[in-house]
C-alpha positions as CSV (number, residue, x, y, z in Angstrom):
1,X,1.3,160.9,65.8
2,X,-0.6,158.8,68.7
3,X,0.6,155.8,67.1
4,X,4.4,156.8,67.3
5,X,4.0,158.4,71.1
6,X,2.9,155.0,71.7
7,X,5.9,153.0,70.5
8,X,8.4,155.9,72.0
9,X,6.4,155.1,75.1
10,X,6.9,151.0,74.8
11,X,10.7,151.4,74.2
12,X,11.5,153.6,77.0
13,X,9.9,150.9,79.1
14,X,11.2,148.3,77.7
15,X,14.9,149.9,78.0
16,X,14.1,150.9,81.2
17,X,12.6,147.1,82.5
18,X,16.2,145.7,81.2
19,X,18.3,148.4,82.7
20,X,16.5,147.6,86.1
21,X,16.5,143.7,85.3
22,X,20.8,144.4,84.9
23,X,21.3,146.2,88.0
24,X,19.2,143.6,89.7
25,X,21.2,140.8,88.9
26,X,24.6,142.7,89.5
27,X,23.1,143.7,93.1
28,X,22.6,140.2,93.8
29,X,25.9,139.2,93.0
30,X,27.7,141.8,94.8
31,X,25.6,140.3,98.1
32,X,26.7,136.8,97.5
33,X,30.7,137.8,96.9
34,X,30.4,139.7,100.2
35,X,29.3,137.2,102.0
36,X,31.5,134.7,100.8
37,X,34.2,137.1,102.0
38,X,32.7,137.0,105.1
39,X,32.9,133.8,105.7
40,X,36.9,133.3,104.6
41,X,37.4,135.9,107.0
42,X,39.0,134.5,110.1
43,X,36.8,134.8,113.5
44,X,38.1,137.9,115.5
45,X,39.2,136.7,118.9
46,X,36.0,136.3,121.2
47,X,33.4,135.9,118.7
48,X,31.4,133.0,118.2
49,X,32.8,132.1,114.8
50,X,34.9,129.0,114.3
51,X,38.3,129.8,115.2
52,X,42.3,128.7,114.2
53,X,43.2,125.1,115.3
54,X,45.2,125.3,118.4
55,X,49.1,124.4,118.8
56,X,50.8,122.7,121.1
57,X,54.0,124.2,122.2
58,X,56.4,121.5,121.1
59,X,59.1,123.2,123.3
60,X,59.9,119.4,125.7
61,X,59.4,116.8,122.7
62,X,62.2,115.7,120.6
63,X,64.8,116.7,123.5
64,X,68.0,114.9,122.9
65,X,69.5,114.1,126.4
66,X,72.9,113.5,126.6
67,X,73.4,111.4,129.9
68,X,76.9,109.6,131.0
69,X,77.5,106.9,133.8
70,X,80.8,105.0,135.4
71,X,81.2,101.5,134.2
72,X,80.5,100.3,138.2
73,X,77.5,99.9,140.0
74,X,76.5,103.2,139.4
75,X,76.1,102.6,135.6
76,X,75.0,99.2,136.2
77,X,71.0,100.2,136.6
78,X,70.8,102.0,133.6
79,X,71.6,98.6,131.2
80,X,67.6,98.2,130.3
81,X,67.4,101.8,129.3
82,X,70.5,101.2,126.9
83,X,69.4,98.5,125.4
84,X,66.2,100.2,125.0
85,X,66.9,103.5,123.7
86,X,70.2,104.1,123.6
87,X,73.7,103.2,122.2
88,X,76.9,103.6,124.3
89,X,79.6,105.4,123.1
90,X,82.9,106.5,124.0
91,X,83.8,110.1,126.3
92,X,85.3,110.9,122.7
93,X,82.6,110.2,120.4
94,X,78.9,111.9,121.4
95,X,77.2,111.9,117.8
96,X,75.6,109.0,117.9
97,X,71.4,109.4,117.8
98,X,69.4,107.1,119.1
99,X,66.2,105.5,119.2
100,X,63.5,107.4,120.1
101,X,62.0,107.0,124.3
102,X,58.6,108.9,124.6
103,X,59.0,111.7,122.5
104,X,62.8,112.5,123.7
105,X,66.0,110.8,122.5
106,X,69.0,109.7,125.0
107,X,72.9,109.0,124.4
108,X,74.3,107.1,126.6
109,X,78.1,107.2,127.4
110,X,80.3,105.1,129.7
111,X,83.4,106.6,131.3
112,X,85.8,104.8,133.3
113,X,86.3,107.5,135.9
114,X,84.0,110.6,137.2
115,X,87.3,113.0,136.5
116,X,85.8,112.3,132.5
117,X,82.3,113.2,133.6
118,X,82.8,116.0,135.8
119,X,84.2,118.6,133.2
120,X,81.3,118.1,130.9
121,X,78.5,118.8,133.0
122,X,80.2,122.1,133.8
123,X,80.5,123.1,130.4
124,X,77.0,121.7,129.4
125,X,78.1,118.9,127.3
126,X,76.2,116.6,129.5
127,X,72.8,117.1,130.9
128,X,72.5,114.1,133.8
129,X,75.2,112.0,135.2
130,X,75.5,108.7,137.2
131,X,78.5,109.8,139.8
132,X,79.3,109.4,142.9
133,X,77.4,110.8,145.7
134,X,80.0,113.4,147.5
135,X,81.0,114.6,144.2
136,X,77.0,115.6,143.1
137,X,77.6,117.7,146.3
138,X,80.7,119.2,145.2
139,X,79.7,119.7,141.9
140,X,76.7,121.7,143.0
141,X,79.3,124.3,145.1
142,X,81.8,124.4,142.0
143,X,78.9,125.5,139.5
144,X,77.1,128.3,142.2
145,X,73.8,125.1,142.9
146,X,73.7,125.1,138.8
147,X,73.9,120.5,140.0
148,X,70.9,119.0,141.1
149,X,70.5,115.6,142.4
150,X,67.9,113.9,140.6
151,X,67.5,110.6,143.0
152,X,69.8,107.9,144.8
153,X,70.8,105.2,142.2
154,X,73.1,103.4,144.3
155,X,73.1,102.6,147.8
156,X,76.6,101.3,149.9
157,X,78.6,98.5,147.8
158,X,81.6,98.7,149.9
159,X,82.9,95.7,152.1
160,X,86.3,94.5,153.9
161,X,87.1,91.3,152.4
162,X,89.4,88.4,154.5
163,X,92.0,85.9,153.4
164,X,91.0,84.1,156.8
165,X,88.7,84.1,159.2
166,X,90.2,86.6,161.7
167,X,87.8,89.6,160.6
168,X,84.2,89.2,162.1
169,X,83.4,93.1,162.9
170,X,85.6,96.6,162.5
171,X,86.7,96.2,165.5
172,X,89.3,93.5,164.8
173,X,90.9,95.5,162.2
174,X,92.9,96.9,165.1
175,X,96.7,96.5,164.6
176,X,96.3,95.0,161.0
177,X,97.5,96.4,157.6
178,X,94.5,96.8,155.1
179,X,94.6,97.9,150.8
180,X,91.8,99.9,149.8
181,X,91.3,102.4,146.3
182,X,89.6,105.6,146.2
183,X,91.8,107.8,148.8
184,X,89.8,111.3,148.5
185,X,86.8,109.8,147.8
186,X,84.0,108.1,149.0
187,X,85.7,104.8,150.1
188,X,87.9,106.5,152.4
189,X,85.7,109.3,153.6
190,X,83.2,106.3,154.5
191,X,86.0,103.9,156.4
192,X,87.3,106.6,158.6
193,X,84.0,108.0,159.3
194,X,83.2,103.9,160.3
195,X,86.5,103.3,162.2
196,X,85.8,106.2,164.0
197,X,82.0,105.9,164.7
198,X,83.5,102.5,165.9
199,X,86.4,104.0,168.4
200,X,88.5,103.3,166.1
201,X,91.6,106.0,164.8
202,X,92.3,105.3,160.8
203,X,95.5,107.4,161.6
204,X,96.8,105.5,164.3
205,X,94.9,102.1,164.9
206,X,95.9,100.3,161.4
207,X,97.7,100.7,158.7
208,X,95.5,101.5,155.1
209,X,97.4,101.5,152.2
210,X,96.3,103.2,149.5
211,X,96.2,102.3,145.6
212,X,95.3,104.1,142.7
213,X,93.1,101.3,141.2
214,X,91.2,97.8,141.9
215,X,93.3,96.0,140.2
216,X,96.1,97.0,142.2
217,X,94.0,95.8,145.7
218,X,92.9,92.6,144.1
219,X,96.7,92.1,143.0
220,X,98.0,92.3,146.7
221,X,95.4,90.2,148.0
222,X,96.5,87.8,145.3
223,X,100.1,87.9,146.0
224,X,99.6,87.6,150.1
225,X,101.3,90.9,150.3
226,X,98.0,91.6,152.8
227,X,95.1,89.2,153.7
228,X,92.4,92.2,154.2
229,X,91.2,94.7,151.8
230,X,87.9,97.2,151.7
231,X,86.8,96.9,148.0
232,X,83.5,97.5,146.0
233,X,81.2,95.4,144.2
234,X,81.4,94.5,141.5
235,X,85.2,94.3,142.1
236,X,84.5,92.0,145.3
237,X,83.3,89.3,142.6
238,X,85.9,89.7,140.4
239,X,88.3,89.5,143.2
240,X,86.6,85.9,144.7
241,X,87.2,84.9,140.9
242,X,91.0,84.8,141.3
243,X,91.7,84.0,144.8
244,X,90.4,81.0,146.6
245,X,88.8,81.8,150.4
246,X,88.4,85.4,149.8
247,X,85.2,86.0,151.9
248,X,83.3,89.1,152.9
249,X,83.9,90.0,156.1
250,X,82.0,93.1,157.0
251,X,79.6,95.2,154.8
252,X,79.8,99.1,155.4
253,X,76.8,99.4,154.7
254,X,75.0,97.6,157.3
255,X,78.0,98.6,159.8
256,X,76.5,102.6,158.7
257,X,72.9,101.4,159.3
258,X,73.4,100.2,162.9
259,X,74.5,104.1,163.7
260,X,71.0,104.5,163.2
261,X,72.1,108.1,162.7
262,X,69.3,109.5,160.6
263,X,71.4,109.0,157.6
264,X,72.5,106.1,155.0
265,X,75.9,104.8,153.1
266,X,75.4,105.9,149.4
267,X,77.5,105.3,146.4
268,X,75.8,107.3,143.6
269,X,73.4,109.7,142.5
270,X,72.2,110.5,139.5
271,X,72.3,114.1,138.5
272,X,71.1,116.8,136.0
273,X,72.3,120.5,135.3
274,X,69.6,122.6,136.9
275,X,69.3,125.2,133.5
276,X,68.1,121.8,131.7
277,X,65.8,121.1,134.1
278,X,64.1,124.3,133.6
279,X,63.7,124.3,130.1
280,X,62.9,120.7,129.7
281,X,60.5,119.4,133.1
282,X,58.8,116.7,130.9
283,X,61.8,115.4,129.5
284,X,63.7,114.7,133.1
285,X,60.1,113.6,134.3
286,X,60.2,111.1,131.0
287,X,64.1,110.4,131.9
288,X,63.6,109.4,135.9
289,X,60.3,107.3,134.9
290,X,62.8,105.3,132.3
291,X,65.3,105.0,134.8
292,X,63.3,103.7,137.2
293,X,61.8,100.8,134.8
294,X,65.5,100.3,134.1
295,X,66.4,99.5,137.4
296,X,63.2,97.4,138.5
297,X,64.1,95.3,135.4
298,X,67.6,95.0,136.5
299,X,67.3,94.3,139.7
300,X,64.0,91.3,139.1
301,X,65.9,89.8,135.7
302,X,69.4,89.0,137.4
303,X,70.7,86.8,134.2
304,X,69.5,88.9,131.7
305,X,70.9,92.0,133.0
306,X,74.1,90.3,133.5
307,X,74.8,89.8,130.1
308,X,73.8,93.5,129.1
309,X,76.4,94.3,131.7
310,X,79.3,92.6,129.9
311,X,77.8,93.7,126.2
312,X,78.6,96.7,127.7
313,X,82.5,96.1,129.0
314,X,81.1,97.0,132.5
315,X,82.3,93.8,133.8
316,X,82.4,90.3,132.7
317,X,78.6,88.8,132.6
318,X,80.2,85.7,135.1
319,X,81.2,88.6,137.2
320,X,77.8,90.7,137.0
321,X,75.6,87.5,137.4
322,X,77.0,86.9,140.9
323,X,77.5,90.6,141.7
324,X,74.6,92.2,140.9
325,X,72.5,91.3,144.0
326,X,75.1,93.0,146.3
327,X,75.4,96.0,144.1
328,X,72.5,97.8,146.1
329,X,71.4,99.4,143.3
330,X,67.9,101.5,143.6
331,X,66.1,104.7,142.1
332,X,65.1,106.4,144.9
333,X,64.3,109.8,144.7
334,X,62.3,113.1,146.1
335,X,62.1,113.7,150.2
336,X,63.4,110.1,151.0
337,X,66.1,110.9,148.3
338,X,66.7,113.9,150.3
339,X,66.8,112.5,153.6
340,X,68.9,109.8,152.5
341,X,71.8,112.2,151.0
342,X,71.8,115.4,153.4
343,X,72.4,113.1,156.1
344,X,75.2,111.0,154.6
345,X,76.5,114.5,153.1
346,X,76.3,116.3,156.8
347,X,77.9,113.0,158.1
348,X,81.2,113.0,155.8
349,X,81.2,117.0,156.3
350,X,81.9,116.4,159.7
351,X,84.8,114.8,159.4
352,X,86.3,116.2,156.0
353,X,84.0,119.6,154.7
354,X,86.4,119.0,151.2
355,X,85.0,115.5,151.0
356,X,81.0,117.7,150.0
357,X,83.2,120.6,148.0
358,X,83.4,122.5,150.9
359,X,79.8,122.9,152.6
360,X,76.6,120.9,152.7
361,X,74.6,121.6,149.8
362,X,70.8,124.0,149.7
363,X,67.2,122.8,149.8
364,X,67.9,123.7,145.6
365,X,70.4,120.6,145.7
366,X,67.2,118.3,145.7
367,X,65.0,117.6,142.7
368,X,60.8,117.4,143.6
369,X,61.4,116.7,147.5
């Protein structure tokens, strides 16, 4: 009997030794798989775990920028961006990429007019234009200040151009018969402000003819129909290309300086719709740092940019060569930008409010000044 409580007694140890041995090793487990759990968990906010890899809001990269310019002088400085960046395409044909420029993509388009340019930027098919100066302002009083003027990209290019050698100041245009393009526009909002800065009266003192193109001035010069003319560059060039002796006479542009009114002749401006500029600030900061390496290069590589100026059908590369150092072309832009424009905007006010879309433009009208 003692020997058989004995045994009974060794099993139920035993049993009970590999019972405890079993819940030992399940216990163990169960405190590794929670702390392996644990540590897949994500950190709560705040804690001193390791926590998610942060995002950068990609919002302003790969911003396609659709941006169009006149095939003049206002166009003229943007050549080095085009060639780097961009491919030109017609008003009629938009869907062309193009290469990549810091984290952004432009398309480029050339129009022959700004009455091409004008109805896109209302309806947001554009989102910066090269055009001319009085039209930004005009623009911006259409649209309800939905326009804003980026910077200055081209200063006065306007001069009166002689057969002879009786025109030496504005003053001898008195009693002569003159051809000039542009009529409602900046060509003759800025001669009859001139004439009458000068004491000169455009309705009474001379006769301006008006035509509806260039070619049409450079055609009655050529014909002797009249030996004086107030043209732009790059047309002056082209001009001097078919008729012998035609000189530059008088530049607007210095005769507007010498008013030493506060203000300056402009010709262009480059401009960007204002909803654009609030959702994409890098990409117009990007855009106006491009431009203005686009028009240093231009403006220090005369030959070179020449020829991207005829690749492009601006104007003959000849022609360009020899204009481009009169074309005045700049990137000017915040406060001098907006001294610059309100004062040549208050200035053709004056004399024509409809010439600046009815009133001078807001402080809103002038990007970073």
């Amino acid at each position: 009997m003692n020997v058989m409580k004995k045994l009974t007694a060794l099993c139920l140890t035993a049993l009970l030794l590999v019972t405890l041995a079993a819940c030992g090793s399940k216990g163990e487990q169960s405190v590794q798989d929670d702390t392996t759990q644990q540590q897949e968990q994500p950190s709560a906010p705040g804690s001193d775990g390791p926590s998610e890899p942060v995002v950068e809001d990609p919002a302003d990269t790969g911003v396609t920028m659709k941006v169009a310019a006149m095939t003049g002088p206002t166009g003229m400085g943007l050549v080095w961006l085009m060639d780097q960046f961009g491919v030109v395409e017609s008003m009629q044909d938009m869907e062309v990429e193009t290469v990549s420029a810091n984290g952004n993509r432009y398309i480029f388009d050339l129009a022959g007019t700004a009455d091409e340019i004008s109805p896109l930027l209302i309806k947001d098919q554009l989102d910066a234009a090269c055009v001319p100066a009085n039209l930004a302002s005009a623009l911006y009083n259409k649209t309800n200040g939905e326009i804003v003027t980026l910077g200055i990209n081209t200063l006065g290019v306007l001069y009166v151009v002689d057969k002879g050698e009786s025109i030496q100041s504005l003053a001898d245009l008195k009693g002569k018969t003159i051809v000039s393009a542009g009529k409602g526009a900046v060509p003759e909002y800025g001669l009859r402000y001139l004439l009458a800065q000068n004491g000169i009266d455009p309705d009474r003192d001379l006769t301006i003819e008006w035509k509806s193109e260039q070619s049409e001035c450079v055609a009655a010069l050529a014909s002797g129909a009249v030996e004086i003319a107030v043209m732009p560059q790059p047309y002056v060039t082209v001009a001097q290309t078919k008729i012998p002796g035609l000189r530059v006479a008088v530049s607007l542009t210095e005769e507007w300086d010498k008013l030493d009114n506060g203000s300056a002749m402009l010709t262009g401006v480059v401009v960007a719709r204002k909803s654009f500029i609030e959702e994409h600030p890098a990409a117009i900061e990007a855009f106006l740092k491009d431009y203005a390496e686009s028009v240093a290069w231009v403006n220090g590589n005369t030959a070179e940019a020449a020829q991207s100026v005829g690749n492009y059908g601006i104007v003959a590369a000849a022609v360009a060569e020899k204009a481009l150092p009169h074309c005045n072309i700049v990137c000017i832009t915040g406060g001098e930008m907006k001294e610059m424009l309100s004062g040549y905007l208050a200035a053709l006010a004056e004399q024509a409010p409809q010439a600046v879309g009815g009133a001078v433009p807001g402080e809103d009208f002038y990007y970073g000044a």
